[in-house]
KEVOBA-423104 format. One record per residue (C-alpha): residue in one letter; chain; residue number from 1; z, x, y. Coordinates in pm, 1 decimal. Layout:
{site "A" "A" NUM {Z X Y}}
...
// end
This chain:
{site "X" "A" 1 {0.0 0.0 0.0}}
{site "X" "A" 2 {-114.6 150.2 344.5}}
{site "X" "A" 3 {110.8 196.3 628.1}}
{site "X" "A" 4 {55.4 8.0 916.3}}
{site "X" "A" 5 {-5.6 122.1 1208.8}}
{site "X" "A" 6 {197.6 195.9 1497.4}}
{site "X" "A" 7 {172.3 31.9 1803.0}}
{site "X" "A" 8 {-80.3 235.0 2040.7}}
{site "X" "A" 9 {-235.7 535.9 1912.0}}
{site "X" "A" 10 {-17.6 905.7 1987.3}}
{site "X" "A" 11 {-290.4 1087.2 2145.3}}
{site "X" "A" 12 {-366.0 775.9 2381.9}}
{site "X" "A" 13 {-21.3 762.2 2425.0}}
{site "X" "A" 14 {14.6 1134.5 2534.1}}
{site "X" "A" 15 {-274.8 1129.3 2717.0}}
{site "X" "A" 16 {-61.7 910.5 3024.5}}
{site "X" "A" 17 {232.6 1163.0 2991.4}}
{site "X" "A" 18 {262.8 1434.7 3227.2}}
{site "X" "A" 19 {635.5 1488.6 3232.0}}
{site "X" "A" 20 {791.1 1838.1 3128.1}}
{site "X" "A" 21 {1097.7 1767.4 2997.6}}
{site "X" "A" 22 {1172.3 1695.9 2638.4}}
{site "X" "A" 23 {1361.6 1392.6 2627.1}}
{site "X" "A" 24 {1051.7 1224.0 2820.4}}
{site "X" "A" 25 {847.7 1371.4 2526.6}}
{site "X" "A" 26 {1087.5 1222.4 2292.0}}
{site "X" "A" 27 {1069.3 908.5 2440.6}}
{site "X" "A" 28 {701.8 891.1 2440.5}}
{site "X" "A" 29 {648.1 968.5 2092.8}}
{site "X" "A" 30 {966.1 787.6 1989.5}}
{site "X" "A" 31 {681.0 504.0 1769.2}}
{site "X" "A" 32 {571.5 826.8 1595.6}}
{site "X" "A" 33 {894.8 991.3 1559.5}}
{site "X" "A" 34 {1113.7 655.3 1426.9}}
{site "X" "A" 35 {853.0 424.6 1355.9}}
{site "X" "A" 36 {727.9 210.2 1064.2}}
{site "X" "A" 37 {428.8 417.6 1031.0}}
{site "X" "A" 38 {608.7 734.5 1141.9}}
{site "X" "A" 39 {467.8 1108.0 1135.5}}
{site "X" "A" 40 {717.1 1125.3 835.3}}
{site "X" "A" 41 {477.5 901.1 617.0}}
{site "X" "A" 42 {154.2 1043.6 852.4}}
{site "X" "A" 43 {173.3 1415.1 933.9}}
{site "X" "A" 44 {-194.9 1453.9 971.8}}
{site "X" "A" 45 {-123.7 1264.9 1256.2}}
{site "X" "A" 46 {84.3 1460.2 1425.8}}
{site "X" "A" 47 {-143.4 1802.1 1347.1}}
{site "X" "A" 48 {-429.3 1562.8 1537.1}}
{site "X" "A" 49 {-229.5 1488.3 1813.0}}
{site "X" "A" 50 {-70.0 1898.9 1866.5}}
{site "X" "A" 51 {-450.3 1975.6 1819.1}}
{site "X" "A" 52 {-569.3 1773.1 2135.9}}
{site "X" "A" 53 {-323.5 1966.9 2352.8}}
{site "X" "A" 54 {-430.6 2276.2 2211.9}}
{site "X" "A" 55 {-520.3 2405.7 2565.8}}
{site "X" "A" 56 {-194.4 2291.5 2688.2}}
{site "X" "A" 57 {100.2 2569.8 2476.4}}
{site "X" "A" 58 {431.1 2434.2 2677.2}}
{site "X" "A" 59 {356.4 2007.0 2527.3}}
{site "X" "A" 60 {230.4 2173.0 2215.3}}
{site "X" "A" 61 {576.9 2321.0 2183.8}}
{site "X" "A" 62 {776.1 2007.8 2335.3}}
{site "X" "A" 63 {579.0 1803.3 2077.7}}
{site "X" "A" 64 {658.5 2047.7 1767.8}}
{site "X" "A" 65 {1073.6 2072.3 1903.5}}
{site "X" "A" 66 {1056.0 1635.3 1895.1}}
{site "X" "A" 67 {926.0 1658.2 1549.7}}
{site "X" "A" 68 {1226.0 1913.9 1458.7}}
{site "X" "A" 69 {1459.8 1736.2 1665.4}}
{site "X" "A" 70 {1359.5 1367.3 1485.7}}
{site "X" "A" 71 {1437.9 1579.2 1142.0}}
{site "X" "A" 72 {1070.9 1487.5 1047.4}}
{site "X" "A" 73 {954.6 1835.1 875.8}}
{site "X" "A" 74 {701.8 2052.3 1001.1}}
{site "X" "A" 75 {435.0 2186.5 826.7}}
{site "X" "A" 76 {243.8 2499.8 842.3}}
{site "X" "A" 77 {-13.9 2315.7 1004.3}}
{site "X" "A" 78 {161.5 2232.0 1272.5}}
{site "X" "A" 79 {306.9 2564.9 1358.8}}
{site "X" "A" 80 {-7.7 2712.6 1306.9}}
{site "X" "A" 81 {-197.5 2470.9 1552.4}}
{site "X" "A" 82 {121.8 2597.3 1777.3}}
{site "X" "A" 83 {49.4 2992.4 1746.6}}
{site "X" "A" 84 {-303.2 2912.6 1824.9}}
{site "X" "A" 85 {-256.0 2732.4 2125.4}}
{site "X" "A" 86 {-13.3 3006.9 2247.9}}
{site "X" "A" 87 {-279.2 3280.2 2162.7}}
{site "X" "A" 88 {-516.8 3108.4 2330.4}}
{site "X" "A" 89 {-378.9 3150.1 2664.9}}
{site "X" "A" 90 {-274.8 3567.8 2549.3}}
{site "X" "A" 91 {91.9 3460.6 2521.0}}
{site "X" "A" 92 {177.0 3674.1 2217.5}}
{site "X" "A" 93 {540.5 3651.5 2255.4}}
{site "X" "A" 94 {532.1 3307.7 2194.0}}
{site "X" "A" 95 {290.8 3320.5 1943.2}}
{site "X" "A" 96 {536.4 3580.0 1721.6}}
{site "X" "A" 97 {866.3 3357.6 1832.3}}
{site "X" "A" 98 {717.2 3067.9 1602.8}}
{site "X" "A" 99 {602.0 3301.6 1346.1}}
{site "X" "A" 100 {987.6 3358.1 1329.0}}
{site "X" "A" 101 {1066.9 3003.8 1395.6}}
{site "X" "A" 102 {862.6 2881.4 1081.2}}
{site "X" "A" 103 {1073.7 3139.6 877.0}}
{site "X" "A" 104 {1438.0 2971.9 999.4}}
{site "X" "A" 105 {1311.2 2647.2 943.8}}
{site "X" "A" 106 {1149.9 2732.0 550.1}}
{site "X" "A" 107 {764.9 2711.6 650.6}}
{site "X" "A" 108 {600.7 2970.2 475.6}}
{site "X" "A" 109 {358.1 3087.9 671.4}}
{site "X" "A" 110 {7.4 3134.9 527.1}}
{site "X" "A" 111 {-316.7 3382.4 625.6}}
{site "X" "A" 112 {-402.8 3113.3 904.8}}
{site "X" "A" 113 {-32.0 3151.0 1047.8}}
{site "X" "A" 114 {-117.1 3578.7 1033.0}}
{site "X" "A" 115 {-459.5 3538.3 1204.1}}
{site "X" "A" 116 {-365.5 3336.7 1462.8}}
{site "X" "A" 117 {-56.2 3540.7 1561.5}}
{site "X" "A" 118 {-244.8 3914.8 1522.4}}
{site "X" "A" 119 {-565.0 3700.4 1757.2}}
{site "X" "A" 120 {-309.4 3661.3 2030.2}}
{site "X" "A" 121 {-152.7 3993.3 1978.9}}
{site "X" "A" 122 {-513.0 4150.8 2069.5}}
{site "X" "A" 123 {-574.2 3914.4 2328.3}}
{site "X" "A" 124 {-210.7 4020.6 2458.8}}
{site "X" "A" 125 {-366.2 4392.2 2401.3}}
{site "X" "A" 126 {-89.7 4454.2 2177.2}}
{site "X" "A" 127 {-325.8 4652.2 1860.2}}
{site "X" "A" 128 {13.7 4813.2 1724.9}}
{site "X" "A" 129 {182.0 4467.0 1691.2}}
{site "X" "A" 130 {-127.2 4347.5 1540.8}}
{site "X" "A" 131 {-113.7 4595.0 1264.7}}
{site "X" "A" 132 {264.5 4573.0 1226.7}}
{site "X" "A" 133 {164.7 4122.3 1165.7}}
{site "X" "A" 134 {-69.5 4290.3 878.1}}
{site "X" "A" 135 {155.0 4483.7 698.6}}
{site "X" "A" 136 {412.1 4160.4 710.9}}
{site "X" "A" 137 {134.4 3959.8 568.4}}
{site "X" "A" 138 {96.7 4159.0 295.0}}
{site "X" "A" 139 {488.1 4202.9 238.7}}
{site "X" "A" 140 {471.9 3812.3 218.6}}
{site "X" "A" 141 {228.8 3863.7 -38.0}}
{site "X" "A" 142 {-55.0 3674.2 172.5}}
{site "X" "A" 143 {-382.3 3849.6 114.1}}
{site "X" "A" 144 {-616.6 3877.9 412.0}}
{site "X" "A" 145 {-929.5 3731.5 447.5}}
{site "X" "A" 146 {-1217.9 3794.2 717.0}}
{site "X" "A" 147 {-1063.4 3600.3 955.2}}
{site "X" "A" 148 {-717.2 3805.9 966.4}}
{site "X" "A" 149 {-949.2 4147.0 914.9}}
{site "X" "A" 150 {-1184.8 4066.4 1177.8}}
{site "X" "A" 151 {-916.7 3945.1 1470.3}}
{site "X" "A" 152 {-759.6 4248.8 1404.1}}
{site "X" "A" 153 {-1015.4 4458.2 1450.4}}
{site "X" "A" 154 {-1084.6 4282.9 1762.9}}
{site "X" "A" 155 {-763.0 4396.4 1881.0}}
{site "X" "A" 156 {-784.4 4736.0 1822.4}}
{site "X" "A" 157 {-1011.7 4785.4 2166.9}}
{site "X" "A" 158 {-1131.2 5157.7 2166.9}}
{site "X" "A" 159 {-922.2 5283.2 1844.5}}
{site "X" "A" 160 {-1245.1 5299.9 1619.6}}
{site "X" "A" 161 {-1076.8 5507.6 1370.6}}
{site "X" "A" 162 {-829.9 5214.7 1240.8}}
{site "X" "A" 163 {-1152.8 4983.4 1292.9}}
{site "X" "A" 164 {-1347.7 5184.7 1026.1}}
{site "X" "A" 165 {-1041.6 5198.1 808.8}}
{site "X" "A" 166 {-973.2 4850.0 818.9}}
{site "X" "A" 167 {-1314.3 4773.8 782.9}}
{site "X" "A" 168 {-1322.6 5006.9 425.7}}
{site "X" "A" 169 {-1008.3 4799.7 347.6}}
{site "X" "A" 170 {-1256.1 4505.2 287.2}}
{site "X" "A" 171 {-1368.8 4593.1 -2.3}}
{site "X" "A" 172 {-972.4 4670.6 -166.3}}
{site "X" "A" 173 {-897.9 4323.5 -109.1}}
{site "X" "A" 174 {-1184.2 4170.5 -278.5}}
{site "X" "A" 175 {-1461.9 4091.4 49.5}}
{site "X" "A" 176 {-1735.8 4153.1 175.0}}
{site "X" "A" 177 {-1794.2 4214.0 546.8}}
{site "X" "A" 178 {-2027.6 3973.1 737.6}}
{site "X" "A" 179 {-2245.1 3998.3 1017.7}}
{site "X" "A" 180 {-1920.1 3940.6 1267.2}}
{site "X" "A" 181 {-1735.1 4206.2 1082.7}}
{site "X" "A" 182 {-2012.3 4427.9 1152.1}}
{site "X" "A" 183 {-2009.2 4346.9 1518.6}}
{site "X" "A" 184 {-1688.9 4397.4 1588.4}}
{site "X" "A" 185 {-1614.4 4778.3 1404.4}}
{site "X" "A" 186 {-1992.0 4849.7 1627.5}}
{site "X" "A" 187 {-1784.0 4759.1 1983.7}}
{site "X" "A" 188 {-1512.6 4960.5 1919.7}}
{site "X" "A" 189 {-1692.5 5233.5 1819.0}}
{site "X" "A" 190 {-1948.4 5183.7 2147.6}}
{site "X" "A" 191 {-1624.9 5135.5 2365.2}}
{site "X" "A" 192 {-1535.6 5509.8 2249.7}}
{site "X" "A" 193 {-1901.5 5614.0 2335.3}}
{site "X" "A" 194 {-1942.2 5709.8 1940.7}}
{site "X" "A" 195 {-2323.9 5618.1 1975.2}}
{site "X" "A" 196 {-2413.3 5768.5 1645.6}}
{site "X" "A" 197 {-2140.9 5583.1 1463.8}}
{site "X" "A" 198 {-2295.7 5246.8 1548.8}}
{site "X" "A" 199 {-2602.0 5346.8 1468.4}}
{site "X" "A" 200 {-2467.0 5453.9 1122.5}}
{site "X" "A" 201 {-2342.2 5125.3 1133.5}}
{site "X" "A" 202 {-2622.9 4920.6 1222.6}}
{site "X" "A" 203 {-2835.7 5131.4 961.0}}
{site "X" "A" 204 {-2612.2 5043.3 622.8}}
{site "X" "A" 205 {-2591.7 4679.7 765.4}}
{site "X" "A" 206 {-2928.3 4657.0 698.2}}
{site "X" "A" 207 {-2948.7 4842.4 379.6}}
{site "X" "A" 208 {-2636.8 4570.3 248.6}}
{site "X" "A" 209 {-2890.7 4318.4 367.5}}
{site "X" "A" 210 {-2657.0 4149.2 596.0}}
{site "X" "A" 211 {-2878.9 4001.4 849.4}}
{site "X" "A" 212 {-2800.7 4118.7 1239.3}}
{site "X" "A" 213 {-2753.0 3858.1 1522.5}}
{site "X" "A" 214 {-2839.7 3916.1 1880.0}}
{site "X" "A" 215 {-2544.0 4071.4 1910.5}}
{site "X" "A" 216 {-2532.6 4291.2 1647.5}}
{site "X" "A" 217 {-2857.9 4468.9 1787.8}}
{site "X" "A" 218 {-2727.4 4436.9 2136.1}}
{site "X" "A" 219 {-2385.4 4616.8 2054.7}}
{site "X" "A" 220 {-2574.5 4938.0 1921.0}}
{site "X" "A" 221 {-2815.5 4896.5 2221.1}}
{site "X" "A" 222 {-2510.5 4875.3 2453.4}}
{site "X" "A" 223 {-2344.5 5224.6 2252.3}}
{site "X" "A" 224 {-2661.3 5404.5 2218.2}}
{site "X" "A" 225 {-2766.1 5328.2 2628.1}}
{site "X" "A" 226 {-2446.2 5523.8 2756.5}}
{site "X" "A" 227 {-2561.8 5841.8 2603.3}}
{site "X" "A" 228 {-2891.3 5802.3 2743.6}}
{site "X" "A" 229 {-3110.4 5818.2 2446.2}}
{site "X" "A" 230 {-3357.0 5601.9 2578.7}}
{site "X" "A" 231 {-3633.0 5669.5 2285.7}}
{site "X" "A" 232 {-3353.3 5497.6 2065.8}}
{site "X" "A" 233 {-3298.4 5185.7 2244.5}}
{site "X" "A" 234 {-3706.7 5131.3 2239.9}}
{site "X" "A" 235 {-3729.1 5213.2 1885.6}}
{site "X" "A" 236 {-3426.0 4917.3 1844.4}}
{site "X" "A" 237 {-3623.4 4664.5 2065.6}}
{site "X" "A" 238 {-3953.3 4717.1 1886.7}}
{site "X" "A" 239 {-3773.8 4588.1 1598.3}}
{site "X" "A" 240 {-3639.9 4264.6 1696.1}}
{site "X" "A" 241 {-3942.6 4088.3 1570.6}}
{site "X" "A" 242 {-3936.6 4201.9 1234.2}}
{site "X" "A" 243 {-3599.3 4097.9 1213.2}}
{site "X" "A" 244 {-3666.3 3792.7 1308.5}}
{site "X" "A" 245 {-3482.6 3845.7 1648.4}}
{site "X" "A" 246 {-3563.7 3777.4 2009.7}}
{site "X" "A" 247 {-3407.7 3997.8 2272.3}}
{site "X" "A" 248 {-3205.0 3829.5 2612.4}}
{site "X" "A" 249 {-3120.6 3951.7 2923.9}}
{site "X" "A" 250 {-2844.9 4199.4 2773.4}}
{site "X" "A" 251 {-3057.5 4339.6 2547.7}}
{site "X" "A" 252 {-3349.2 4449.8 2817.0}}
{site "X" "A" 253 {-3034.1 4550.9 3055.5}}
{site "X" "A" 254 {-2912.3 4814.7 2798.9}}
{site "X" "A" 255 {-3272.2 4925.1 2770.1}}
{site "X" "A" 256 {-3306.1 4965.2 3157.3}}
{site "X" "A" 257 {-3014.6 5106.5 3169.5}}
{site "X" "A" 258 {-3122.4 5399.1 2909.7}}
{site "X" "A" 259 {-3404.3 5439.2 3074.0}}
{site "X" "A" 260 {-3329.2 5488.6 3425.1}}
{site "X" "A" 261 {-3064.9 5743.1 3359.0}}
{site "X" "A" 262 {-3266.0 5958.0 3242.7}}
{site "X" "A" 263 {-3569.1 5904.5 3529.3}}
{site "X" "A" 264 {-3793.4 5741.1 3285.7}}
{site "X" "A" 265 {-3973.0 5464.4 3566.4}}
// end
């Protein structure tokens, strides 16, 4: 027998509310929190409604302390739409506080959780802390999967050497690196000016037949223009067709660029 439905929908609900304090949270969602068809019986309902104020951390927060306050228990989902929304706007401290918060309150945290928290790390431009969230992952026994791998690259900015590592780590844990993983060891690599690197890169990419993107090809353009090796960055445009590619405004801007450092008009 289905439940029926509370009166007024909680996102419509929320939408009106524009209060910050907590009780005025707890009295808007008091249908959802108490209700005949509470979150209790329904929480996909109240991961749908943290999701629409993903943008906004400080309700996403007020909305998962009403579900801990009405004793209604949280799920990883909900703490993990939480981290997200607090690594959206780089707030890493945040993001870590609920990683602990799901531990206090018996959430186990899952690879989601990991990658969410290490995203806002990097975003934060904390790469050390990002590693650090790896090494609990894998304490907790949660293997990593592109997602974690890939945001943590990200963070890593110009330390290419921990990029390539992590990137040889792939394989250990059972995956294969796509066409994003590829991207993102070729920026920090071009962001230490380690031109030849990325083209190394770029190269076995294409002998693992993993397809480039636009950006792939204009990441080793980028690395390969700042050492002026202008002959290179043709050779890579020439190629676009055959790879079924068509070059943008970045990719004729790194070319340029090549090119008129070393007086080539």
């Amino acid at each position: 027998m289905g439940h029926r439905e509370a009166p007024g929908h909680p996102i419509l609900v929320l939408k009106e509310l524009n209060l910050p304090k907590q009780e005025e949270v707890n009295e808007a969602l008091e249908p959802f929190l108490h209700g005949e068809a509470s979150w209790r019986e329904n929480p996909q309902f109240a991961t749908k409604t943290l999701g629409t104020f993903r943008q906004r951390p400080s309700f996403v927060l007020q909305i998962l302390e009403a579900i801990s306050g009405a004793r209604i228990e949280g799920n990883v989902q909900h703490f993990n739409v939480a981290i997200e929304s607090f690594g959206q706007k780089s707030a890493w401290e945040d993001a870590l506080s609920l990683l602990k918060k799901m531990r206090a309150e018996e959430v186990l945290p899952n690879v989601v959780s990991f990658s969410s928290a290490i995203k806002a790390c990097g975003k934060g431009g904390h790469w050390f802390m990002a590693l650090h969230l790896l090494q609990q992952s894998l304490e907790s026994r949660i293997l990593p999967d592109l997602r974690l791998l890939n945001g943590l690259i990200s963070s890593l900015g110009s330390q290419w050497r921990i990029a390539i590592d992590l990137f040889a780590s792939m394989a250990d844990f059972g995956l294969s690196p796509d066409v994003f993983a590829y991207n993102t060891v070729m920026k920090a690599v071009g962001k230490s000016k380690k031109w030849e690197v990325a083209c190394d890169f770029f190269r076995t990419m294409l002998d693992k037949q993993v397809l480039p993107s636009i950006i792939t090809v204009n990441t080793a353009l980028a690395a390969v223009s700042t050492q002026k090796n202008w002959w290179l960055t043709l050779d890579m445009l020439q190629s676009l067709p055959d790879k079924m590619l068509v070059p943008d405004l970045i990719s004729y801007r790194s070319v340029l660029k090549a090119l008129s450092g070393c007086s080539e008009w």
